[in-house]
LUMLUMDO-308611 format. One record per residue (C-alpha): residue number from 1; residue in one letter; x, y, z. Coordinates in Angstrom, 1 decimal, always signed. Each point is the difference from the previous one (the first is absolute). Example, Ala and Ser with C-alpha at 12.3 -4.5 7.8 and 13.67 -1.06 7.14 Angstrom:
+-----+---+--------+--------+--------+
!   k ! r !     xx !     yy !     zz !
+-----+---+--------+--------+--------+
!   1 ! a !  +12.3 !   -4.5 !   +7.8 !
!   2 ! s !   +1.4 !   +3.4 !   -0.7 !
+-----+---+--------+--------+--------+
This chain:
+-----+---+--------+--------+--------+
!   k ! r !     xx !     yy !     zz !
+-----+---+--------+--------+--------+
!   1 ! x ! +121.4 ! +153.3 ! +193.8 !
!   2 ! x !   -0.1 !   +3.7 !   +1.1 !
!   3 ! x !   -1.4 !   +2.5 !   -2.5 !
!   4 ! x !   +3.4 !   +1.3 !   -0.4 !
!   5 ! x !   +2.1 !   -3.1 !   -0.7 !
!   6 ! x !   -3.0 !   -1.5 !   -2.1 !
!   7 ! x !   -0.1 !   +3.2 !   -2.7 !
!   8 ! x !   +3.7 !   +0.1 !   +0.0 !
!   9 ! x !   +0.3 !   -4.1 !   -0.5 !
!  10 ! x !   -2.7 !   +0.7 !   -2.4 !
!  11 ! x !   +2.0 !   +3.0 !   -2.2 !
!  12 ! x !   +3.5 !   -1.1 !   +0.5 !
!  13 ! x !   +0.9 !   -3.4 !   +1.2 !
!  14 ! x !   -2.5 !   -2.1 !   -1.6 !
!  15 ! x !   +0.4 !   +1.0 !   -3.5 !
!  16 ! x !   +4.2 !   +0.2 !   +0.5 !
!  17 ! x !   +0.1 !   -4.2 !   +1.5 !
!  18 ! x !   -2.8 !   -0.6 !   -3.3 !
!  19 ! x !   +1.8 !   +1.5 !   -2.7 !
!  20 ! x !   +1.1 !   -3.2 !   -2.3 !
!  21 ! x !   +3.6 !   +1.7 !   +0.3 !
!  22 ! x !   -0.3 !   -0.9 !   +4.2 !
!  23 ! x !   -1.5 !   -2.9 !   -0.5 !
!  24 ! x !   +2.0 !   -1.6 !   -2.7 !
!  25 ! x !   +3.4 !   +1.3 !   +2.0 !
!  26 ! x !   -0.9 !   -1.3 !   +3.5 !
!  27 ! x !   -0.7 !   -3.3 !   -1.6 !
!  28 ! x !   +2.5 !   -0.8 !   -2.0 !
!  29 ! x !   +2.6 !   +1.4 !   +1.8 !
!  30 ! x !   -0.9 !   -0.5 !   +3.5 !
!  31 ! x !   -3.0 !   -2.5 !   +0.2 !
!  32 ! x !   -2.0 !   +2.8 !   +0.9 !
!  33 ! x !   +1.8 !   +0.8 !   +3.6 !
!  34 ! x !   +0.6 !   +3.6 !   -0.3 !
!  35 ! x !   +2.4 !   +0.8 !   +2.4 !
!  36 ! x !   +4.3 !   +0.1 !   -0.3 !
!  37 ! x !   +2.5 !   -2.5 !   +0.3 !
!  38 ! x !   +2.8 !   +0.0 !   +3.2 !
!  39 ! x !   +3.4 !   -0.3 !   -1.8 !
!  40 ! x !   +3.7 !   -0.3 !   +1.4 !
!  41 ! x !   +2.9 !   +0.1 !   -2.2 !
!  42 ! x !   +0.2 !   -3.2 !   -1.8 !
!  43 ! x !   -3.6 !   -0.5 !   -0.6 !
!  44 ! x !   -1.2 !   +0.2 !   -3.5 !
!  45 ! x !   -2.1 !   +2.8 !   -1.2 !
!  46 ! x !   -2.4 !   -1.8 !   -2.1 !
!  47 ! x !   -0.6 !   -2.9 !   +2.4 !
!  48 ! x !   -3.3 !   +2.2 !   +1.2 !
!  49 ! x !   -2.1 !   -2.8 !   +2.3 !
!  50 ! x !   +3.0 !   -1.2 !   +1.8 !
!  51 ! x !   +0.7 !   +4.1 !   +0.9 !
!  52 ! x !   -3.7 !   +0.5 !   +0.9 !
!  53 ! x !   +0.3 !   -3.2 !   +1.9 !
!  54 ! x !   +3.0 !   +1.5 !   +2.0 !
!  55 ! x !   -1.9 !   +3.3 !   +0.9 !
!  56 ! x !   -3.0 !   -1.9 !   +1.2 !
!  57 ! x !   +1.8 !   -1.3 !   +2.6 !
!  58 ! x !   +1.8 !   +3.0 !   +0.9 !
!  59 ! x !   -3.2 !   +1.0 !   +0.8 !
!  60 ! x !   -1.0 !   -2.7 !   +2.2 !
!  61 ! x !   +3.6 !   +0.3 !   +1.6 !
!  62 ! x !   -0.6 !   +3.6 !   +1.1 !
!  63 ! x !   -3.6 !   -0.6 !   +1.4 !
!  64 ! x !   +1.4 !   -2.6 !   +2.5 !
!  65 ! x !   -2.7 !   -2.1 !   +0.0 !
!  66 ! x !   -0.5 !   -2.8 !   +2.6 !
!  67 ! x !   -1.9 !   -3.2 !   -1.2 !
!  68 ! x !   -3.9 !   +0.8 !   -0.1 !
!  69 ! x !   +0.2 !   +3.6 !   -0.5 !
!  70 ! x !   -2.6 !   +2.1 !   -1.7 !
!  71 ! x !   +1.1 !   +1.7 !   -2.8 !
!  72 ! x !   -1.6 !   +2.5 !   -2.3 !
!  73 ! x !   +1.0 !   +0.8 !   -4.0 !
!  74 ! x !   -1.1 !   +3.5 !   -0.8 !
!  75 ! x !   +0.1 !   -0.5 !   -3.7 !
!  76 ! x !   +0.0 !   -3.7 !   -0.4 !
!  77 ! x !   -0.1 !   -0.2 !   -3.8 !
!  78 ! x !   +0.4 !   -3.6 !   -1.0 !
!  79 ! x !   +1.0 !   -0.8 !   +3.7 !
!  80 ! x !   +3.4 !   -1.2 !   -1.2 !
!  81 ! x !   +1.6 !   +1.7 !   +3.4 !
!  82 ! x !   -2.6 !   -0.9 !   +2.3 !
!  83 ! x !   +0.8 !   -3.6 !   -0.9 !
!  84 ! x !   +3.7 !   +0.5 !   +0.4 !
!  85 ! x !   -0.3 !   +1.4 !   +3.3 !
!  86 ! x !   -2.5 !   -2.5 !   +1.3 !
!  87 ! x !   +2.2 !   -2.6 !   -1.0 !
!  88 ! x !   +3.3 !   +1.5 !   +1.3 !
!  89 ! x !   -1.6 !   +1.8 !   +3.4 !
!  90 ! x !   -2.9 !   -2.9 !   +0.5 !
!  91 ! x !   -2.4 !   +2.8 !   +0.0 !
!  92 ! x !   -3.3 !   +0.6 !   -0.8 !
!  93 ! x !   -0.2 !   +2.5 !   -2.6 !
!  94 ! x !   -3.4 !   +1.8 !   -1.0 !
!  95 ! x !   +0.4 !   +2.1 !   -3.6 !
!  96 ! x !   -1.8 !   +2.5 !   -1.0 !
!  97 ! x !   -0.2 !   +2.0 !   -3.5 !
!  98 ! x !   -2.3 !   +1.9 !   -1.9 !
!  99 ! x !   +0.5 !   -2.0 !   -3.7 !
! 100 ! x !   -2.5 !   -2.8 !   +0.6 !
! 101 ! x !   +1.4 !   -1.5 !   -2.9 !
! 102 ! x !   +3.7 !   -0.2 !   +2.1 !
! 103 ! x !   -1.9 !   -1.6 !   +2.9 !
! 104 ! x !   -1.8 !   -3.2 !   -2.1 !
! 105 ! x !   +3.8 !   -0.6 !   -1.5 !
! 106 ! x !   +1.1 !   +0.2 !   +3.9 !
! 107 ! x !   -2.7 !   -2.2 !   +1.2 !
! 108 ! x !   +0.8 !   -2.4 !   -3.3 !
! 109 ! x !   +3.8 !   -0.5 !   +0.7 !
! 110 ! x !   -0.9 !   +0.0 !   +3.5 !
! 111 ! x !   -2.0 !   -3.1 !   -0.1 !
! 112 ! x !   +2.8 !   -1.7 !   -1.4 !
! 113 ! x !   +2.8 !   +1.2 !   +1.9 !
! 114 ! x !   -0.3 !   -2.5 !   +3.0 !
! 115 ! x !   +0.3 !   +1.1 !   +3.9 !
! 116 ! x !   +1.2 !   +3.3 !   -1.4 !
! 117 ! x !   -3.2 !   +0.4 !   -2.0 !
! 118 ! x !   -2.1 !   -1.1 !   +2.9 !
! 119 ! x !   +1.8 !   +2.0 !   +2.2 !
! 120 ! x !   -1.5 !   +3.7 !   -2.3 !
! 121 ! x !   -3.3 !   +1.2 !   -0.6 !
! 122 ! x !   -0.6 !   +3.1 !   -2.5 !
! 123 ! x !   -2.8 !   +2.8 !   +0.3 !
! 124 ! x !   -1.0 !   +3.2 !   -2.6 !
! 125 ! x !   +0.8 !   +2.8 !   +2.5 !
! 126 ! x !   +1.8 !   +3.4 !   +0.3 !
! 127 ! x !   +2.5 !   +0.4 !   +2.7 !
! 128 ! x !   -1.6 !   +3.5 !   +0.8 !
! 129 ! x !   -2.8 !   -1.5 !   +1.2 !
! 130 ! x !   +0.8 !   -3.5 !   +1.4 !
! 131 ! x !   -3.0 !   -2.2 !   +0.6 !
! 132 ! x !   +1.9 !   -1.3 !   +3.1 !
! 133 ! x !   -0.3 !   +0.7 !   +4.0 !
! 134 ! x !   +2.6 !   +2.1 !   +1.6 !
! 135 ! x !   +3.3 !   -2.3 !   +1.1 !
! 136 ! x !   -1.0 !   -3.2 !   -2.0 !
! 137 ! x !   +3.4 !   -0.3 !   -1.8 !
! 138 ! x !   +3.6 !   -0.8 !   +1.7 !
! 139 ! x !   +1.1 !   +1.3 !   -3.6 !
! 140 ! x !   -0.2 !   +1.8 !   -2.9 !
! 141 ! x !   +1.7 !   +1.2 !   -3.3 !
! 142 ! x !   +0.1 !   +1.7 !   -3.4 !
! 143 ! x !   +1.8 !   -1.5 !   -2.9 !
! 144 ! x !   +0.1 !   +3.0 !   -2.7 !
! 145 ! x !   -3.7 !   +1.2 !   +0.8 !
! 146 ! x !   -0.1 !   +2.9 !   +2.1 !
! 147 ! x !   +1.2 !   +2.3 !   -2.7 !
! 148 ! x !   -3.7 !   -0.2 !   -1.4 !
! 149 ! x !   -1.3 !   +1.5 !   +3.1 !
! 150 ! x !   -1.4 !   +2.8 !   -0.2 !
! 151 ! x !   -0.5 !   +1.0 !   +3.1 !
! 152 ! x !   +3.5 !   -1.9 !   +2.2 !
! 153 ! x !   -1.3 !   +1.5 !   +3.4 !
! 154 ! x !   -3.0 !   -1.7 !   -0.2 !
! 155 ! x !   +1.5 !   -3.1 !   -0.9 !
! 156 ! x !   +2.8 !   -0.2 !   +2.4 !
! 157 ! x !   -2.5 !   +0.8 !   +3.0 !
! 158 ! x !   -1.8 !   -2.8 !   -1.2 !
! 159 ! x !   +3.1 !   -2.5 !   +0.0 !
! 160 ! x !   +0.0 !   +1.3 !   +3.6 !
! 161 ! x !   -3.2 !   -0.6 !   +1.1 !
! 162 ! x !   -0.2 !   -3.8 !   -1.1 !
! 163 ! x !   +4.0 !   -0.7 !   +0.9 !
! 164 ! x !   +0.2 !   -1.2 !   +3.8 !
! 165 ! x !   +1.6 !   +1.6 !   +2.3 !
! 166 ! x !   +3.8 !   -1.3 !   -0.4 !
! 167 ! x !   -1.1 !   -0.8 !   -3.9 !
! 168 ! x !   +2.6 !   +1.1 !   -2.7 !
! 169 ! x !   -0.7 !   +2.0 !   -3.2 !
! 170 ! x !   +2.1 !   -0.6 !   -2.9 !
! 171 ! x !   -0.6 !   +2.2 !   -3.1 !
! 172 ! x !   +2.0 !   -0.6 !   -3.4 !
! 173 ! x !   -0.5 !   +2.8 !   -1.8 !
! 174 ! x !   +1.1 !   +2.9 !   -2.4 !
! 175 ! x !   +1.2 !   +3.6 !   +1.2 !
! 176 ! x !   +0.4 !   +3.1 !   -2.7 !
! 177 ! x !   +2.8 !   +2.8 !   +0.1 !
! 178 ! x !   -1.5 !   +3.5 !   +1.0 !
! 179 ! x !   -0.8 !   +1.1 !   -3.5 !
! 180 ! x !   +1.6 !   +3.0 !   +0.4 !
! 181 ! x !   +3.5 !   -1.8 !   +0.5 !
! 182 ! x !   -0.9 !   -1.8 !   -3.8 !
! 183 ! x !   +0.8 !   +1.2 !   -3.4 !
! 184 ! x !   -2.9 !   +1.0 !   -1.9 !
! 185 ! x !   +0.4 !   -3.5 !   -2.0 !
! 186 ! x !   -0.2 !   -2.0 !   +3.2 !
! 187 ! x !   -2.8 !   +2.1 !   +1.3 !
! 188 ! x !   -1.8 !   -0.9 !   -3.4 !
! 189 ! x !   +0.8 !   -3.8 !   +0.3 !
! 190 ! x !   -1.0 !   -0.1 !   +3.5 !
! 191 ! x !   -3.1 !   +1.5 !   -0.4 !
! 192 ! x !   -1.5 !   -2.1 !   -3.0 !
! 193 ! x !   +1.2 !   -3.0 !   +1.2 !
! 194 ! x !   -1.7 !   +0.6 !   +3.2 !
! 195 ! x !   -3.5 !   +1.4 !   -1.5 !
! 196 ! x !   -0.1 !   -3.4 !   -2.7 !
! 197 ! x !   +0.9 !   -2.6 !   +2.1 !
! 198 ! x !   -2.4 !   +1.7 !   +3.4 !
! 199 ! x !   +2.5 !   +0.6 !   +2.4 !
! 200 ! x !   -0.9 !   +3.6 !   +1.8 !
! 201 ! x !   +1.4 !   -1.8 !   +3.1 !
! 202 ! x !   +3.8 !   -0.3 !   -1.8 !
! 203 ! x !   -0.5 !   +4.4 !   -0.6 !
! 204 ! x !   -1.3 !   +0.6 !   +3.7 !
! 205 ! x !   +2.6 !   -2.4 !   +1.6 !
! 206 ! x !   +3.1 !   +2.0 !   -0.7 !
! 207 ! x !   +3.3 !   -1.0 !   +1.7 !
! 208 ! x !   +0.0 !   -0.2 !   +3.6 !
! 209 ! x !   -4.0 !   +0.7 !   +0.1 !
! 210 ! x !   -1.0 !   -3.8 !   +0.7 !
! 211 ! x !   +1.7 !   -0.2 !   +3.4 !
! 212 ! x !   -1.4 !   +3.3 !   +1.2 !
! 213 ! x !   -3.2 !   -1.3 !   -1.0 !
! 214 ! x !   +0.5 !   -2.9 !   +2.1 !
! 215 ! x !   +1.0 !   +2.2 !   +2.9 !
! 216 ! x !   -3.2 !   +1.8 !   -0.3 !
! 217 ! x !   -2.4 !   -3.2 !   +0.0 !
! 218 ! x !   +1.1 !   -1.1 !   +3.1 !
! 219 ! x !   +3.3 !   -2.5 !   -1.1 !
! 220 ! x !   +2.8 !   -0.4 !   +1.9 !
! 221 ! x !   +3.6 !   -1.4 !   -1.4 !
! 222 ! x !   -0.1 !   +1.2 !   -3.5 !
! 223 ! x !   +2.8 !   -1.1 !   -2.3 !
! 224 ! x !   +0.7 !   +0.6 !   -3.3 !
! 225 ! x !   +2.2 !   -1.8 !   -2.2 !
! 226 ! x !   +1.2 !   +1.0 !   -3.3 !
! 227 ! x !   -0.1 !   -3.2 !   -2.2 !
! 228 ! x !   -0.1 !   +1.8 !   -3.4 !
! 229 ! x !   +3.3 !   -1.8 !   -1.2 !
! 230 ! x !   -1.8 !   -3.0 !   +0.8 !
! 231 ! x !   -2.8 !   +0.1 !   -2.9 !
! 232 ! x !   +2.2 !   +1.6 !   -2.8 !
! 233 ! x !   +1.1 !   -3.0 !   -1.5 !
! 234 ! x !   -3.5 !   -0.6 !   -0.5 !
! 235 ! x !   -0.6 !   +3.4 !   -1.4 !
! 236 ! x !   +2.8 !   +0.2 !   -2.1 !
! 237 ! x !   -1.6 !   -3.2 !   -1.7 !
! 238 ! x !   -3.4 !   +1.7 !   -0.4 !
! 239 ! x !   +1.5 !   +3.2 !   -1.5 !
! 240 ! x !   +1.7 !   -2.2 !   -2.4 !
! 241 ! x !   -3.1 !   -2.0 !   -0.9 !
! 242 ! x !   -2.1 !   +3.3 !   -0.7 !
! 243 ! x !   +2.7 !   +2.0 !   -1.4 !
! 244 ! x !   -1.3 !   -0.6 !   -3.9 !
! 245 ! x !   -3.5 !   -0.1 !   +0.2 !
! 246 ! x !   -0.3 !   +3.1 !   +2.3 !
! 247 ! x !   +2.3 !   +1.7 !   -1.9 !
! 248 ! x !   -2.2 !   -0.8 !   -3.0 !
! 249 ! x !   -2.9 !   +0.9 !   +1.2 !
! 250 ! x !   +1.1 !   +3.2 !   +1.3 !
! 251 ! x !   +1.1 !   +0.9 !   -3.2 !
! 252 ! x !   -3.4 !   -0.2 !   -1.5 !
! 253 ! x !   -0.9 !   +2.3 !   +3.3 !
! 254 ! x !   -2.0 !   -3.0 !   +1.5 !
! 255 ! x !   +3.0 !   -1.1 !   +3.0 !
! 256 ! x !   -2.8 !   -0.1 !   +2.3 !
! 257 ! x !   -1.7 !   -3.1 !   -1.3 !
! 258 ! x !   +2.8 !   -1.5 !   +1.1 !
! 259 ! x !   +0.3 !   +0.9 !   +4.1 !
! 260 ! x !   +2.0 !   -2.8 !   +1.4 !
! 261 ! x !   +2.4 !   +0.0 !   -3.1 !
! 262 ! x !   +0.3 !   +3.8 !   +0.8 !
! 263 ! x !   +0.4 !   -0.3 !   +3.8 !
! 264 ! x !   +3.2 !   -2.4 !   -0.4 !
! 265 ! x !   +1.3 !   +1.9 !   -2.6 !
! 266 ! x !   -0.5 !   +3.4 !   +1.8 !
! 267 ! x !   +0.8 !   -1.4 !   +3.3 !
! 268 ! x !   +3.1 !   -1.6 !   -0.4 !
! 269 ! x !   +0.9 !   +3.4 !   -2.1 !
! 270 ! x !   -1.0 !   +2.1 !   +3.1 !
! 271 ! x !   +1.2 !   -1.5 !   +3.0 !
! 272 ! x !   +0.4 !   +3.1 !   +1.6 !
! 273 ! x !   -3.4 !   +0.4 !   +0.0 !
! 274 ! x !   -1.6 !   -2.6 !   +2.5 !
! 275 ! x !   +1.8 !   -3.3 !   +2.4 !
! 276 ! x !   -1.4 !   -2.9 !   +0.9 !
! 277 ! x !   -0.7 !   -0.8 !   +3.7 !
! 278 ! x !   -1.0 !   -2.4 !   +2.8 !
! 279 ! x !   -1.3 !   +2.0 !   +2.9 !
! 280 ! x !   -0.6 !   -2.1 !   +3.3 !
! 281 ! x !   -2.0 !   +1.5 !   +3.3 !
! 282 ! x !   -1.3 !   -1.8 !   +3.0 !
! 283 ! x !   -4.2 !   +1.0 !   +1.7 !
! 284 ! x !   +1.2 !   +0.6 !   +3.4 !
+-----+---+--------+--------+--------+
């Protein structure tokens, strides 16, 4: 990793994705795949693999794979994705993540997920600093890992230099509101919930910023979409889940133990302050 991303993994990310709180939610809620659901009206709100199922292969869907295409995961985690869209876009998807415990579950359900499985490989990496030649990839994409950059310029001219010319870039991420359009109660939210769980990149990558970042690294037919309705069912469920035991531990001043019981109750209490979005772009 660069010295950069390595201190900040170090001081913020690591210890946020070890805290028993992370650990314990991501498994028993979500068998340890931390990204959001897709959900259209009719769906249940609680039926959380099926949703993250669904926005797996939105993702393969928008990078309009053909069969035998090289894909990279910038933020693998368990590799849940990179299985989905091997299987769905017969591709070849190389993950990469900087939680070396993440990558042996990847490799693990990996070796028994059949032609999907054989069809993934996982390496410790940071997408700042990819240990790949320039154009070796016909795709790539982030699923909800971006916003721990801390430096999105670097990382975005690395997704160009390894993308092919014609590849396509398709980044699921958070945006913030300007802060100064926020109450001083959102601000607050925003803020903490950004500093526990290491997401600088969620602060820097305020509405609209993204795509002109994607201008400036040399991408060409950037899109935006705004799919924020899309994840709120799942939300919703998470604020309900952590209502009582954030707001117990926050009465005894200690609300920050609990981060991920605090980001669904916060966020889904300040929508205002942040959407969720899927930004595609092309290498030209």
């Amino acid at each position: 990793m660069s010295r950069l991303t390595e201190a900040h993994y170090r001081r913020h990310v690591m210890p946020y994705y070890r805290a028993l709180g992370s650990r314990l939610g991501y498994a028993a809620l979500l068998g340890r795949t931390r990204h959001f659901g897709w959900y259209e009206p009719g769906h249940s709100p609680w039926a959380f693999a099926a949703a993250m199922r669904r926005m797996e292969l939105v993702a393969a869907r928008k990078l309009e794979l053909r069969p035998g295409a090289s894909v990279l995961d910038a933020g693998c985690g368990v590799g849940d994705t990179a299985r989905t869209v091997a299987r769905a876009g017969g591709a070849y998807v190389t993950g990469i993540d900087g939680i070396e415990p993440d990558l042996a579950i990847a490799r693990q359900r990996s070796s028994h997920a059949g032609e999907a499985g054989r069809r993934t490989r996982f390496l410790r990496a940071d997408y700042h600093a990819l240990p790949f030649a320039d154009a070796s990839f016909d795709g790539v994409y982030t699923m909800e890992s971006f916003v721990h950059s801390p430096d999105p310029p670097a990382g975005l001219a690395e997704f160009f230099r390894v993308l092919r010319p014609g590849g396509r870039l398709v980044m699921f991420e958070y945006e913030s509101a300007p802060r100064e359009e926020l109450s001083a109660r959102a601000r607050t939210a925003l803020a903490q919930v950004c500093e526990l769980s290491g997401m600088p990149g969620m602060l820097a990558l305020t509405r609209g910023r993204l795509e002109r970042l994607l201008g400036e690294a040399g991408f060409t037919a950037r899109t935006a979409y705004d799919a924020t309705r899309n994840i709120l069912p799942m939300l919703r469920a998470f604020s309900v889940l952590g209502r009582v035991p954030y707001g117990l531990a926050r009465g005894v001043g200690r609300g920050e133990l609990l981060v991920n019981a605090m980001s669904g109750v916060e966020m889904y209490r300040h929508q205002e302050a942040w959407r969720y979005v899927i930004c595609t772009a092309a290498k030209p």
